[in-house]
Structure formats: C-alpha cells, structure tokens
MIRO-32510 format. One record per residue: residue in one letter; x, y, z of N, C-alpha, C, O in turn. Coordinates in steps of 0.2 Angstrom, whole numbers, plus 5000, padded with zeros to 4 digits. Atoms other than C-alpha are relative to their C-alpha. Layout:
BEGIN
AXYZXYZXYZXYZ...
END
This chain:
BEGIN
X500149975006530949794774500449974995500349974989X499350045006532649704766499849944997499949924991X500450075001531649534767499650024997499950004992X500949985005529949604757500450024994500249994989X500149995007531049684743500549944998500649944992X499550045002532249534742499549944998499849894996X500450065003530549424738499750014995499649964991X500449955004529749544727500449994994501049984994X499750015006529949504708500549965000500949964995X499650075001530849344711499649974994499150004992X500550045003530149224698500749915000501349905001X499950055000530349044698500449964996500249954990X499250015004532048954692499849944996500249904994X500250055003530748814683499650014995499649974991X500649995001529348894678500150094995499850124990X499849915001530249094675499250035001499050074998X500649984998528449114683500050055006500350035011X500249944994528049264695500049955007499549915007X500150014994528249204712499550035006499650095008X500549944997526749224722500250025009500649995012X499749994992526749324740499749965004499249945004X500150034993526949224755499650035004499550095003X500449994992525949214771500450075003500150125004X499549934996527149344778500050074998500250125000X500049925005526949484765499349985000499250015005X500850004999524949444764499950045007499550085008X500349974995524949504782500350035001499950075003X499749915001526149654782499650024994499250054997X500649965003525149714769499450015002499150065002X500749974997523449684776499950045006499550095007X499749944995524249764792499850084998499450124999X500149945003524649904783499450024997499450084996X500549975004523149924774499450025006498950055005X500550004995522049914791500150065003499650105004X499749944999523350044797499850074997499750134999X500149925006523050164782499250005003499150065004X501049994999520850154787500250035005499950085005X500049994993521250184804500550085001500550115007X499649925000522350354802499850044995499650034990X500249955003522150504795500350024996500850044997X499550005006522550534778500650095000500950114995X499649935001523650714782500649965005501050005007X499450024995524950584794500449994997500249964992X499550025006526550574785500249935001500749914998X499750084999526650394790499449974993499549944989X500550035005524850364779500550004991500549954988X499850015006525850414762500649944998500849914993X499450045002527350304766499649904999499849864996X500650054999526050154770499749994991500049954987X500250025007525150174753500650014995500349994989X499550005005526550194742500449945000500649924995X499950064998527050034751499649944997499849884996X500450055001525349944746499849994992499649954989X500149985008525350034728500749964998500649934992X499450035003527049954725499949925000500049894994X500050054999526849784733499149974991499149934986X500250015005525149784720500050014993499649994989X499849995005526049834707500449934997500549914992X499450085003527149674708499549944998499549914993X500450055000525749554712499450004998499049964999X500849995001524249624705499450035005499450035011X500449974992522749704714499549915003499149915008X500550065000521849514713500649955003500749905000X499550064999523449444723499649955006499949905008X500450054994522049364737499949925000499549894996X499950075001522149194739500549974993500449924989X499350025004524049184728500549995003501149995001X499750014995524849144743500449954998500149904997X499650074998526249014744499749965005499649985011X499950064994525848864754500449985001500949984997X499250034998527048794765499749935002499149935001X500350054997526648624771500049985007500450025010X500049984995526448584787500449915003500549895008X499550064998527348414787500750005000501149955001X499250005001528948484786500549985007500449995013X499450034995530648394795500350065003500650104999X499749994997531148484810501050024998501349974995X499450005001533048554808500249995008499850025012X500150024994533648474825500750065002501150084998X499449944998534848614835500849974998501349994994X499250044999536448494836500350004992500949994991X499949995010536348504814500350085001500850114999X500049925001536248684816500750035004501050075001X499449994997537648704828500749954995501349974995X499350025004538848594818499950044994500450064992X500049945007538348704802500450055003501050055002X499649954999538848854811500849985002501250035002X499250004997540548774819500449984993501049984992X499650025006540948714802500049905000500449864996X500150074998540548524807499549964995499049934996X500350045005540148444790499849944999499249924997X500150054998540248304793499449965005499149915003X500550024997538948274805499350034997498949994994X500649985006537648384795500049934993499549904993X500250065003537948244781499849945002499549895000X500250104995537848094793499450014999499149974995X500449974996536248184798499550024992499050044994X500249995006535548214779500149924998499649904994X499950085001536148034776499349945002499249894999X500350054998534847964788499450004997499450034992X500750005002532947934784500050004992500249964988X500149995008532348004767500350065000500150105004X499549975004533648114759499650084998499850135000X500449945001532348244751499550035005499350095005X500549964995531148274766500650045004500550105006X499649964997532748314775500450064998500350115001X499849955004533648424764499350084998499450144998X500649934997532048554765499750005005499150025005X500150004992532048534784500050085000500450124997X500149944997531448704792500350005005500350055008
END
C-alpha cells in the first residue's frame, strides 16, 4: 500500500510530466477491480476496494490502459557479490564493478 502511494503523483524530473502506472499498479488495480464484480456490493471490503480504484483513476485518468511503463527486458543483472559489498559498506568493489563494461547499462542494473 506504501509503494502505490509513493508512485502515485510522481512526475518526471525532465519532462514535470505525470508518470504513467507501472505493470505492477495495472495489475493491483485490475485485481481489485475483478475482486469488486465478484463480491457483493453490501461487503465492507467492496467500499474500501472502489475508493481505491476511484482514487488510483483520479491520478491517472479512467483511459490509463495501455500508459503503462515499459521496462526493458535487456537489462544488466545486479550480481549478488555487488550487492553484498553495497550492504557491507565495500565501495570499492561496487566501483570496480561499475568501471567494467558499459558504464550506463550498469548503472541501471536491476
């Protein structure tokens, strides 16, 4: 719930253009909205549901279907032994490790 309102109303620090919802907020929403047909509108969970779907289209419009971010699918791997010197404090090897290859595809390693 902390993630969806921390994406919500972002806009884009190039463009100050609305950032559209991700893959991940498209399908909690369509969840939710599958969920709302499938139960009955007197459940107190159905109100907290559409108040959810009414707000999410409030941010993004009701025509947000196919405004999705794309991710790309060629993205660089973060190798574990990067991510453990990040968390031990091991800068050093993280820059070696950003040093090697292309510079830009590593730096937005997932």
């Amino acid at each position: 719930e902390n993630t969806a309102k921390e994406h919500r109303g972002r806009r884009c620090p190039l463009c100050r253009g609305i950032i559209p919802p991700s893959r991940d907020q498209i399908s909690l929403i369509k969840l939710t909205q599958l969920a709302m047909k499938k139960m009955d509108k007197s459940d107190p969970q159905y109100e907290k549901y559409a108040q959810e779907v009414k707000q999410f289209e409030a941010e993004y419009g009701e025509d947000w279907e196919g405004t999705a971010i794309e991710y790309d699918d060629d993205l660089v791997n973060l190798p574990l032994y990067v991510v453990k010197a990040m968390r031990g404090g091991n800068y050093r090897t993280v820059l070696q490790w950003l040093g090697k290859g292309n510079v830009k595809d590593r730096v937005n390693a997932k």
